[in-house]
RODO-2510 file (C-alpha; in nm, 4 decimals, decimal comma):
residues 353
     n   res          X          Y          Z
     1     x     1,2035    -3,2393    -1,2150
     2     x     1,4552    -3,2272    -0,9256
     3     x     1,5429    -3,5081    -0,6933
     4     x     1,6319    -3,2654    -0,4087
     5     x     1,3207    -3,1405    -0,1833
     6     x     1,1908    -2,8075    -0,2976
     7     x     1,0955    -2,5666    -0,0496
     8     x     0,8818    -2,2277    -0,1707
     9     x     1,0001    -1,9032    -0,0516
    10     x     0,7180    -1,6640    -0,0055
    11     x     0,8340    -1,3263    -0,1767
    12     x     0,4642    -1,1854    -0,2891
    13     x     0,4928    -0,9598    -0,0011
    14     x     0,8473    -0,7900    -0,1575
    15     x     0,6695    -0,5796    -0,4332
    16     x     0,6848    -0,2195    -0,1573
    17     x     0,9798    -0,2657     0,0220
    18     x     0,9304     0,0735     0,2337
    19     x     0,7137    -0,1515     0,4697
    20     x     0,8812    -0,3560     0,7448
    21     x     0,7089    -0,6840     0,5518
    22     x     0,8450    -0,5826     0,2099
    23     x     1,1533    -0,4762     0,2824
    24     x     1,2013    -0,8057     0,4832
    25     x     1,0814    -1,0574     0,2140
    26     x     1,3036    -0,8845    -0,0692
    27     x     1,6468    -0,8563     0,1262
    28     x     1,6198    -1,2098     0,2989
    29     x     1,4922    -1,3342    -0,0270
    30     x     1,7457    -1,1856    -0,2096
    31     x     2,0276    -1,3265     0,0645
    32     x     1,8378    -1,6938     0,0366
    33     x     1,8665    -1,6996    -0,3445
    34     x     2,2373    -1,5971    -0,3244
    35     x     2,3044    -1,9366    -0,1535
    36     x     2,3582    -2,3157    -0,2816
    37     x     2,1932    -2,5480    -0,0155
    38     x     2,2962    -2,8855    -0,1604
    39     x     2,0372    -3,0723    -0,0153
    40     x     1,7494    -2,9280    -0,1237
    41     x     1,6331    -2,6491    -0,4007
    42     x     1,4825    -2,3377    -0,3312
    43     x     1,1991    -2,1620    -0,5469
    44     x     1,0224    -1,8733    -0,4866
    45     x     0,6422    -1,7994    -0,4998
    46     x     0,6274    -1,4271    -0,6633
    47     x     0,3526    -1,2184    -0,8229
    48     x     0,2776    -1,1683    -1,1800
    49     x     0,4471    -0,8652    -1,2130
    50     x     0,8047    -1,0231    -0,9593
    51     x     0,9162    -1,2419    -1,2413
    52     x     1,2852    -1,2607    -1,2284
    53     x     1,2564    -1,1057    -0,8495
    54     x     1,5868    -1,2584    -0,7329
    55     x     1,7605    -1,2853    -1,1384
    56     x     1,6839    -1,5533    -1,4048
    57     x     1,8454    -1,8408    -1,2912
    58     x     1,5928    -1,9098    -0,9961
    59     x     1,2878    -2,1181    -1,0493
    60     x     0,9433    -1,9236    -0,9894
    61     x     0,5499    -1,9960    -0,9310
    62     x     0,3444    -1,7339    -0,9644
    63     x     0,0897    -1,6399    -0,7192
    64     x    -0,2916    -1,7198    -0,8281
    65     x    -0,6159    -1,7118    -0,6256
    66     x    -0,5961    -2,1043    -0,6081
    67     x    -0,3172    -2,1125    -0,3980
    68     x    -0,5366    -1,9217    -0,0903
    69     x    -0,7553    -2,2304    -0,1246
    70     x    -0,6879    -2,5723    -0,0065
    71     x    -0,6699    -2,7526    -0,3149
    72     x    -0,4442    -2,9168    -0,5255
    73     x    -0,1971    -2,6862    -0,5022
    74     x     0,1859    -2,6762    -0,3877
    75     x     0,1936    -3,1288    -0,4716
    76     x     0,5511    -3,0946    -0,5195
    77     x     0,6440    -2,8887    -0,2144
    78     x     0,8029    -3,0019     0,0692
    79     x     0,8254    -2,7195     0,3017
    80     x     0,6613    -2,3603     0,2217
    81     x     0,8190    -2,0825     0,4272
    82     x     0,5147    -1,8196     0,4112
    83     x     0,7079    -1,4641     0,5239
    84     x     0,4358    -1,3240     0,7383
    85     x     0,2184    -1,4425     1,0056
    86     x    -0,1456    -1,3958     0,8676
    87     x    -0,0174    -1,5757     0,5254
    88     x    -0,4167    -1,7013     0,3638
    89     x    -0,1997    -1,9866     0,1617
    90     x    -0,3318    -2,3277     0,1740
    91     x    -0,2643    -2,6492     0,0564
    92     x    -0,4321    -3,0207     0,0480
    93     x    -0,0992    -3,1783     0,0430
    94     x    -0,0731    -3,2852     0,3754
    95     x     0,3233    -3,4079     0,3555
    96     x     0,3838    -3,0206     0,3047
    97     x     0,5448    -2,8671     0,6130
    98     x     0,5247    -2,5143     0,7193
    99     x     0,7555    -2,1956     0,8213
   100     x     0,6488    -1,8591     0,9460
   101     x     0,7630    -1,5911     1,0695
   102     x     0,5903    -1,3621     1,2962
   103     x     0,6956    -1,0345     1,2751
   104     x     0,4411    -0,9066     1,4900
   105     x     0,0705    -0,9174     1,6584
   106     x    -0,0396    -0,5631     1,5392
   107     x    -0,3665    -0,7055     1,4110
   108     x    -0,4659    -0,6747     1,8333
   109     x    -0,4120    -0,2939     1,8066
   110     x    -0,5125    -0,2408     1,4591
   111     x    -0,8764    -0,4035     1,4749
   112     x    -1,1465    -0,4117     1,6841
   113     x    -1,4755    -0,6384     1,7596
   114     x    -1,5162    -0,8986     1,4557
   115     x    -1,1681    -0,7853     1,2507
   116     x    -0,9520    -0,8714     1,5556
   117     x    -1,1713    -1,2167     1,6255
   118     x    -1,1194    -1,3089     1,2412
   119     x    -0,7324    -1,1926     1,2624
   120     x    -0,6321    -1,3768     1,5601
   121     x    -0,8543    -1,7249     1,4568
   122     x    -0,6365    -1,6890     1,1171
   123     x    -0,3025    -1,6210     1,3144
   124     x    -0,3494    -1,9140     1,5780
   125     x    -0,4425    -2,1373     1,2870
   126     x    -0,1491    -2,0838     1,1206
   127     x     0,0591    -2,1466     1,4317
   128     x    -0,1049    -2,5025     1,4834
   129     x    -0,0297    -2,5973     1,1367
   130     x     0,3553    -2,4818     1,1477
   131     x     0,6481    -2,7071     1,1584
   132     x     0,8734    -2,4080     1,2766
   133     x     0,8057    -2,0130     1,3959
   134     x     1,0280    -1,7797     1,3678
   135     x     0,9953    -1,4244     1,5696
   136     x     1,1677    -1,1896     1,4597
   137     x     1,2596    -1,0250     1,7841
   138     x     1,2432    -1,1194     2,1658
   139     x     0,9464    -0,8028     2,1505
   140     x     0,7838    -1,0569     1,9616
   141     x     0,7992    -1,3624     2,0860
   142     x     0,7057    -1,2411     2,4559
   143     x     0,3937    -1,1131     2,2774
   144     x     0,3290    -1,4135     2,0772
   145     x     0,4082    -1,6395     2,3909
   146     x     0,1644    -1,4736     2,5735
   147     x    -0,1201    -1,4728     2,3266
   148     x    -0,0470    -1,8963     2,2318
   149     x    -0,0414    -1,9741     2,6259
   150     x     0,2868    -2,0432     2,5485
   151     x     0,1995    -2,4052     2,3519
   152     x     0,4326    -2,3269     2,1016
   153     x     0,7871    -2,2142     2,0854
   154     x     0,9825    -2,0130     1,8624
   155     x     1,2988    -1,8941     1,7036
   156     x     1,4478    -1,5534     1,7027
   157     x     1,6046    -1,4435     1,3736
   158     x     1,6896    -1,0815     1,3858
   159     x     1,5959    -0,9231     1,0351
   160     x     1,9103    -0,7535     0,8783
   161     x     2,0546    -0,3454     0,7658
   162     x     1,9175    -0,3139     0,4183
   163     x     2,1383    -0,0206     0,3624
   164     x     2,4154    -0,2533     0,3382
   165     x     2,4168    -0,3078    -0,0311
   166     x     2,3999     0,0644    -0,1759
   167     x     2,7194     0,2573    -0,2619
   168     x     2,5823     0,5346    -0,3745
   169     x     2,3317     0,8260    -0,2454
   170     x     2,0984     1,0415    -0,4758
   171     x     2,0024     1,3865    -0,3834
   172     x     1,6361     1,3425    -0,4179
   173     x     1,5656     1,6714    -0,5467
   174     x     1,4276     1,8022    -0,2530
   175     x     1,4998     2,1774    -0,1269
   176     x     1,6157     2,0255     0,2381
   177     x     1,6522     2,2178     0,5153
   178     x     1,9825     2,2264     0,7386
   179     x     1,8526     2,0708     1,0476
   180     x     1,6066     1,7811     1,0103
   181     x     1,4417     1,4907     1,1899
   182     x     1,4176     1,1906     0,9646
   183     x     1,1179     0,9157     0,9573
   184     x     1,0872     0,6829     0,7066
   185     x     0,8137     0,3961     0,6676
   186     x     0,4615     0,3856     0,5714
   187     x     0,2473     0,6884     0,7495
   188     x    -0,0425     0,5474     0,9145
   189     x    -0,1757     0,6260     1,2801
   190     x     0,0120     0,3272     1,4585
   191     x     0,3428     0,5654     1,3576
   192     x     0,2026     0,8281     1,6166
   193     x     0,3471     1,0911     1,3948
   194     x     0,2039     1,3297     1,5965
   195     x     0,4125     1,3122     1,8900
   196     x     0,6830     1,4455     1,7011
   197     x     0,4955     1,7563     1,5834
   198     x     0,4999     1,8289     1,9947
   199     x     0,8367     1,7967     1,9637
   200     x     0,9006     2,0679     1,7141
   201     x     0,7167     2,2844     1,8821
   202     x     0,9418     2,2884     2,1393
   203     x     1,2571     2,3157     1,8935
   204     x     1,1845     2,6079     1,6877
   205     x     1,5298     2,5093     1,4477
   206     x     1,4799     2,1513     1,3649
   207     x     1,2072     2,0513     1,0537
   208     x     1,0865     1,6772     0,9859
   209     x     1,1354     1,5072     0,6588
   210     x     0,8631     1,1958     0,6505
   211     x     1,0201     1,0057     0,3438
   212     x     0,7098     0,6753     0,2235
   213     x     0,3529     0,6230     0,1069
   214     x     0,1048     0,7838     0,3682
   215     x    -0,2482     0,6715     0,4067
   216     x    -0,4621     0,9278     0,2476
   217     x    -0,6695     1,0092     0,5277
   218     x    -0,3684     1,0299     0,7537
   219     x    -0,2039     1,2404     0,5718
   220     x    -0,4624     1,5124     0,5775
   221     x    -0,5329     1,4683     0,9420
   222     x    -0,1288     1,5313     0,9670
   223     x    -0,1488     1,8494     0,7137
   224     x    -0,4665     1,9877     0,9205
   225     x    -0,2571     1,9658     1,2554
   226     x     0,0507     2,0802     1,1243
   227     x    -0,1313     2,4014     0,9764
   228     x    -0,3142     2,4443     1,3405
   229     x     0,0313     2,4508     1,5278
   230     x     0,1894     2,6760     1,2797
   231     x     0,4325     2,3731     1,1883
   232     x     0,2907     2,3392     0,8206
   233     x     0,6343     2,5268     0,6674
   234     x     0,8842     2,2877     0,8544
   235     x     0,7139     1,9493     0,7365
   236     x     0,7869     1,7138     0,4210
   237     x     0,6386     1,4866     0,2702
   238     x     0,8720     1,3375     0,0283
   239     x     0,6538     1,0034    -0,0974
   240     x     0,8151     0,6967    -0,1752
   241     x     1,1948     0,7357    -0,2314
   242     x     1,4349     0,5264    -0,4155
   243     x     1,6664     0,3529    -0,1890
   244     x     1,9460     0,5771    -0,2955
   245     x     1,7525     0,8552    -0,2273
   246     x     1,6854     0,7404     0,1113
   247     x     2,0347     0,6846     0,1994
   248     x     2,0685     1,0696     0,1133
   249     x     1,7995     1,1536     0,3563
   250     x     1,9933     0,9392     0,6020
   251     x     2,2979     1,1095     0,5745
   252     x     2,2130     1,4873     0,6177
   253     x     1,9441     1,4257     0,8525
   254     x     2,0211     1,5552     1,2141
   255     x     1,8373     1,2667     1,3499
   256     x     1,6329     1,0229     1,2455
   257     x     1,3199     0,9767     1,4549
   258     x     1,0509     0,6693     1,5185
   259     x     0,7876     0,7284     1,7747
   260     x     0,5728     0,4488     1,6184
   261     x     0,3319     0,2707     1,9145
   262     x     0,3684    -0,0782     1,8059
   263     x     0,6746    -0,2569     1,5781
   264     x     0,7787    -0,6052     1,5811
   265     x     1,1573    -0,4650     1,5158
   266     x     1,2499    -0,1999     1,3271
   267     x     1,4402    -0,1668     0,9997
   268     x     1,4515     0,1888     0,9680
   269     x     1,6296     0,1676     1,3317
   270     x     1,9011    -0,0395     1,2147
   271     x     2,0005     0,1516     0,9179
   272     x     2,0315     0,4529     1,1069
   273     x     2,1925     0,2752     1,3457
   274     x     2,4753     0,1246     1,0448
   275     x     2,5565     0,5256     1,0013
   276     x     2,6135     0,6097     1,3522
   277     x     2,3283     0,8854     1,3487
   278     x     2,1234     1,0226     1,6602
   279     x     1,8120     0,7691     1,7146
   280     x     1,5006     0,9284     1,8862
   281     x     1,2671     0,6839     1,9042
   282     x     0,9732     0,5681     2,1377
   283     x     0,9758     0,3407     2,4331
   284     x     0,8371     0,0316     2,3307
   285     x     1,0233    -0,2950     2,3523
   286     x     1,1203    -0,3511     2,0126
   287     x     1,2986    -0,0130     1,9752
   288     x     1,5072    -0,1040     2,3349
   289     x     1,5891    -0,4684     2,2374
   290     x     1,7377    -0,2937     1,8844
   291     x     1,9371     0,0375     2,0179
   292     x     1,9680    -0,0355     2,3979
   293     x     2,0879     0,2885     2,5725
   294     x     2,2666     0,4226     2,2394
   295     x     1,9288     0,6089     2,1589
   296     x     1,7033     0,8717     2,3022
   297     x     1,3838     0,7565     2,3934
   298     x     1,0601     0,9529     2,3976
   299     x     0,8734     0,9098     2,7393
   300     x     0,5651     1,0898     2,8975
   301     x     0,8165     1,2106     3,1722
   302     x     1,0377     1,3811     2,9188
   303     x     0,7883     1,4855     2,6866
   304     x     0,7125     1,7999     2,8033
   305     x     1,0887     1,9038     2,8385
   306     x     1,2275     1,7381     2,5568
   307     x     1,4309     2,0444     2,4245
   308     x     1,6642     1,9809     2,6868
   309     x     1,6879     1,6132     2,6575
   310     x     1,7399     1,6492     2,3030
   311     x     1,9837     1,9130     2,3168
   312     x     2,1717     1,6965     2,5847
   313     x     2,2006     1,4182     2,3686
   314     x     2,2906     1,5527     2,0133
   315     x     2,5700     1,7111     2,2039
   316     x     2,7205     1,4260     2,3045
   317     x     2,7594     1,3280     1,9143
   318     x     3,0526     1,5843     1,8809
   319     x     3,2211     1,5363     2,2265
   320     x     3,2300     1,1215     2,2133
   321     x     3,2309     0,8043     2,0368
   322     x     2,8524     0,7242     2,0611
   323     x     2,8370     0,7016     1,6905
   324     x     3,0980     0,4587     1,6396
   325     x     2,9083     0,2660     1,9096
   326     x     2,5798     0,2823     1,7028
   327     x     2,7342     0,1395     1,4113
   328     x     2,9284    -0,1086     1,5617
   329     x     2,6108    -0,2265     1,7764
   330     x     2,3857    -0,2495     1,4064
   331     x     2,6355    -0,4894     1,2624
   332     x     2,4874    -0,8110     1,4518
   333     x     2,1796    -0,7069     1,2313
   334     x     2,2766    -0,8803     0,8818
   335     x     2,0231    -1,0201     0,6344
   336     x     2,3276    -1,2877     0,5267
   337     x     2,3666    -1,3963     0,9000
   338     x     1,9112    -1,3919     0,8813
   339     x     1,9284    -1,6468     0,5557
   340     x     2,1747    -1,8851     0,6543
   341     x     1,9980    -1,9300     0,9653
   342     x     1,6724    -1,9434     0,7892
   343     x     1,8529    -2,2358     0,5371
   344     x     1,9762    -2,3866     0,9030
   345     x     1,5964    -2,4461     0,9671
   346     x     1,4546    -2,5217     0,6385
   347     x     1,7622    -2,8009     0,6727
   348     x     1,5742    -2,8969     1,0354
   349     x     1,2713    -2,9268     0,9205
   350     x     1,3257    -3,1443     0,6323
   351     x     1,5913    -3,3713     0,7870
   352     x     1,5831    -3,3493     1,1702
   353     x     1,9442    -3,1922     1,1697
***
């Protein structure tokens, strides 16, 4: 048994890394385990099926249905950093001190009546019992201010360009066509995917790839529109995609697209972003605080006349340096820079540094 305080890394969340959550608690998790904190030794709570997650020489505990109960569980612990703001793990050890990052307050869109009464009791609980928040964009934390009556305070950690580590793209056998729009993340309604079918109506040449698992009844509400607007030839559904495969789809795309209604950041956005390709994405805060004025942003006011807009701004691609400017503005997004200032506060917690 080790000397050195241990503090848990919550990783259970890793297993689909196409979702914001995932992709976040596999590349910072993967950054964390790459470095040697002498102070203290980090282990990583996994499920079954993650052993090994982050390579054999890391220590693991694998997630049971104890651990969502306040028992015995987590003695040895000192500080638990649980990855995602509705985290149901407990623990009766009350030296145990506690990390989370909020990533966002969807649960206030996403549920109504009892759901969002039970989701924001959970959410404020956990905020009482932590020793440090993170947020993982100012988006967030003016949403999470507001909603906590601003009685606690946070960090902001900016989550990283998970593109950064693959060399190589992999056709993924797709018959593409020469002009695209690319989205990738999970398909469900808070996406808005159909705000870009309007689009497409208006620009008879461009087709949409939507690369990631789609909910099932979303899907066929998007197939049933598409086929009512005559769009049903020009749209993709590709499923999940390797992340060579998505790199692919990054390259050739024209654009990649994200009119999604609510994000706490945006992942997809920055690895665009570390290509230098077109961004069309909608006008929430989030999206702004990521791509400032390098992207175009989907408004009611240009909605109805986006051809023009759109034209306007791809055209600038070919007479200007706007892509260098994307990609040198996505490089202050780094998932090594995110981990060693998540080991900064792990350090602050445990010692007062």
């Amino acid at each position: 048994m080790t000397n050195k305080p241990i503090v848990i890394f919550d990783a259970t969340k890793a297993g689909n890394k196409e979702s914001g959550l995932g992709n976040f608690c596999y590349n910072l998790g993967k950054e964390i385990s790459m470095l040697k904190p002498g102070r203290f030794e980090i282990q990583f709570l996994v499920n079954k099926e993650q052993d090994n997650l982050f390579g054999s020489e890391h220590k693991y505990i694998t997630l049971n249905a104890t651990q969502k109960f306040p028992v015995n569980n987590f003695k040895e612990v000192a500080l638990l950093h649980a990855c995602w703001q509705l985290s149901s793990l407990e623990s009766s050890n009350k030296k145990l001190k506690w990390l989370y990052t909020v990533h966002d307050l969807n649960f206030l869109i996403k549920y109504k009546s009892f759901k969002r009464i039970y989701y924001t009791h959970r959410f404020l609980n956990n905020m009482k019992n932590a020793d440090k928040i993170v947020c993982i964009s100012n988006a967030t934390n003016v949403l999470f201010a507001d909603l906590t009556n601003d009685n606690y305070q946070a960090e902001i950690i900016y989550n990283g360009n998970s593109l950064s580590n693959i060399t190589e793209a992999k056709n993924p056998n797709i018959n593409l066509p020469k002009r695209y729009l690319f989205f990738i993340g999970i398909i469900s309604p808070k996406k808005n995917i159909e705000t870009i079918f309007e689009l497409l109506q208006q620009i008879p040449e461009l087709n949409l790839v939507l690369a990631g698992e789609a909910q099932t009844i979303y899907k066929r509400q998007l197939k049933l529109k598409a086929t009512q607007l005559n769009l049903a030839e020009r749209i993709i559904f590709t499923g999940k995609v390797s992340e060579e495969e998505k790199l692919y789809l990054y390259q050739n795309c024209e654009a990649c697209i994200n009119p999604s209604i609510a994000e706490g950041f945006g992942i997809p956005v920055v690895e665009a972003m570390s290509l230098g390709k077109p961004l069309v994405l909608n006008n929430i805060p989030a999206f702004k605080e990521i791509a400032g004025d390098l992207a175009l942003y989907i408004t009611p006011e240009n909605k109805l006349n986006f051809k023009n807009e759109y034209d306007t701004y791809i055209e600038k691609f070919s007479n200007s340096s706007i892509s260098k400017d994307i990609q040198t503005a996505s490089q202050k997004f780094s998932w090594k820079h995110a981990a060693e200032s998540y080991v900064k506060l792990y350090e602050e917690v445990l010692f007062g540094d």
